[in-house]
DOBALUM-896405 format. One record per residue (C-alpha): x, y, z. Coordinates in pm, whole numbers, padded with zeros to 5 digits, always signed. Example, Ala and Ser with C-alpha at 12.3 -4.5 7.8 and 13.67 -1.06 7.14 Angstrom:
<rs>
+01230-00450+00780
+01367-00106+00714
</rs>
This chain:
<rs>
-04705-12038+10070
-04870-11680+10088
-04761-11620+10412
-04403-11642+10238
-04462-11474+09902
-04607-11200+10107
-04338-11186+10327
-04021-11156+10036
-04235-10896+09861
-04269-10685+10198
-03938-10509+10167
-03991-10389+09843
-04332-10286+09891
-04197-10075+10201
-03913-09923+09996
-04155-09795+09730
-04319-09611+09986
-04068-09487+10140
-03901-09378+09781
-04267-09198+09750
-04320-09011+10017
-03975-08866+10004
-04021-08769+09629
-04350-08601+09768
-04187-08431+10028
-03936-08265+09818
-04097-07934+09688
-03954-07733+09451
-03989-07364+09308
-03819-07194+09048
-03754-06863+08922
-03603-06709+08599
-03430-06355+08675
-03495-06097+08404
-03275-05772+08392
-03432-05441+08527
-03408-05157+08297
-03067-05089+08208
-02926-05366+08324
-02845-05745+08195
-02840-05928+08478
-02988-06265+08431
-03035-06641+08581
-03209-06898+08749
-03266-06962+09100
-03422-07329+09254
-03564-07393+09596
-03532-07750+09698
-03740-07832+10055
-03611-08104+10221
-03733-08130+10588
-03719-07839+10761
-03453-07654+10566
-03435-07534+10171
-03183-07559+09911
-03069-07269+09759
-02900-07297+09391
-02888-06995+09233
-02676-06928+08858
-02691-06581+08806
-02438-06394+08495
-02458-06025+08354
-02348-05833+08744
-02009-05662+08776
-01711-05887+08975
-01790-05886+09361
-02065-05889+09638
-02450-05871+09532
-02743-05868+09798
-02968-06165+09681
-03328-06172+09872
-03610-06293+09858
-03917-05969+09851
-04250-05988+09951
-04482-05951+09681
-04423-06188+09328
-04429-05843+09122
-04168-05768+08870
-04358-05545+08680
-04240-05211+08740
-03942-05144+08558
-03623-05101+08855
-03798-05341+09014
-03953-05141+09285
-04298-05347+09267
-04162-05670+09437
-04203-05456+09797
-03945-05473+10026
-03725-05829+10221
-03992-06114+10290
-04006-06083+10684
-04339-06237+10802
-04173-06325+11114
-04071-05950+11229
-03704-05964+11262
-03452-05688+11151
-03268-05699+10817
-02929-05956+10914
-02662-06236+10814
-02885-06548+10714
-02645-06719+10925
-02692-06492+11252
-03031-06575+11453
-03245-06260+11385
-03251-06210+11005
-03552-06125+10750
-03680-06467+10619
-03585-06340+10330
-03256-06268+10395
-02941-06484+10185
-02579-06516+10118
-02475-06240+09926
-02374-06358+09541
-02009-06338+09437
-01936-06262+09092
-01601-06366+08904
-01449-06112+08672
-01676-06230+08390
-02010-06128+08611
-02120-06479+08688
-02218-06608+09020
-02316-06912+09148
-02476-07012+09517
-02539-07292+09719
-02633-07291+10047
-02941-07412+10238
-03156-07205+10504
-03413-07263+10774
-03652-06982+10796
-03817-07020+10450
-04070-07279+10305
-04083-07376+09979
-04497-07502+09956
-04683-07378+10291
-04681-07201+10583
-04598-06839+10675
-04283-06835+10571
-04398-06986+10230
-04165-06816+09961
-04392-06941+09627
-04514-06633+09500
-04261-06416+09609
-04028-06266+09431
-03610-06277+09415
-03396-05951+09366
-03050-05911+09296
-02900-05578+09425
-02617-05386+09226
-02455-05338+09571
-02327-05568+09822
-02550-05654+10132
-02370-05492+10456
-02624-05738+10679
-02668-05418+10932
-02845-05114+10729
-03208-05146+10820
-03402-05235+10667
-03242-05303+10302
-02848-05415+10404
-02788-05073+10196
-02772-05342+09850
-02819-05009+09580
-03055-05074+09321
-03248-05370+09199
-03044-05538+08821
-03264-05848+08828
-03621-05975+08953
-03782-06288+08944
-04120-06455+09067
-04120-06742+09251
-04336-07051+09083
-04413-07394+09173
-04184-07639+08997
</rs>
C-alpha cells in the first residue's frame, strides 16, 4: 500500500521541483530611468534570465519620435548630472561597439528604441552576451542610458548616440 501511495504522489512531487527550480532560475533586474538635466525622458527597463539568453522589456516615454541608442554602461552611477558618471558601453569581453544582432558587439550593446510621435517607446527583444545574476558579463549594477541620437552600430566606440536624456541603475528584482 506505500509502495502505491508513494508511487501516485511521485509525479507531483517531481513537478514541484521542477516548477522550483525554474522559478529559481529566472533572475530578474530592474531599473527606473530618470531624466538627465534638461531632459524628461523617463521609464522602466526589466531583465528576465532564462537559460543562457535575457529578456529585454524596456517602456521608455518623454524622447522625440525616432531612433534612440539604448545600452547598457559600465559603472551603476547616475549621479552626475548628463549622465557622464555611468562610464562608457559595458564590454568586459573586448569587442568593438556593433549591431546586438551581428557577432562582435559590446555586451552592452541593444536594439536601438523607436519612439512614436508622442515620444514613447517600447522594446522587446532578448540577447545572449549579458547575465542577469553572475558572471562577467553580469549586468546588476550597471547602469542603462538612453541616447538623444540614434545608434549608427559602426562609430567606435559610442555608435555616435549624442547625449545621454535618461540613466538608470541596474538592481536585483
Amino acid at each position: 500500500m506505500g509502495y502505491l501511495m508513494l508511487r501516485a504522489a511521485l509525479p507531483a512531487l517531481l513537478a514541484t521541483c521542477l516548477i522550483a527550480a525554474a522559478q529559481a532560475q529566472a533572475q530578474t533586474a530592474t531599473t527606473t530611468l530618470a531624466p538627465t538635466a534638461g531632459n524628461t525622458t523617463s521609464g522602466t527597463v526589466t531583465f528576465t534570465q532564462k537559460g543562457d539568453k535575457v529578456m529585454v522589456n524596456a517602456k521608455v516615454s518623454g524622447l522625440t519620435p525616432g531612433g534612440h541608442g539604448f545600452h547598457v554602461h559600465e559603472k551603476g552611477d547616475c549621479s552626475a548630472s548628463d549622465g557622464m558618471s555611468a562610464g562608457g558601453h559595458f564590454n568586459p569581453t573586448g569587442k568593438p561597439h556593433g549591431d546586438p544582432n551581428a557577432p562582435d558587439h559590446h555586451a552592452g550593446d541593444m536594439p536601438m528604441l523607436q519612439a512614436d510621435a508622442s515620444g514613447n517607446a517600447t522594446l522587446s527583444t532578448e540577447l545572449g552576451v549579458i547575465a542577469g545574476g553572475s558572471g562577467a558579463t553580469d549586468i546588476v549594477g550597471k547602469s542603462v542610458i538612453v541616447h538623444k541620437d540614434p545608434d549608427d552600430f559602426k562609430t567606435q566606440p559610442t555608435g555616435n548616440s549624442g547625449a545621454r536624456v535618461a540613466c538608470g541603475i541596474i538592481n536585483k528584482s
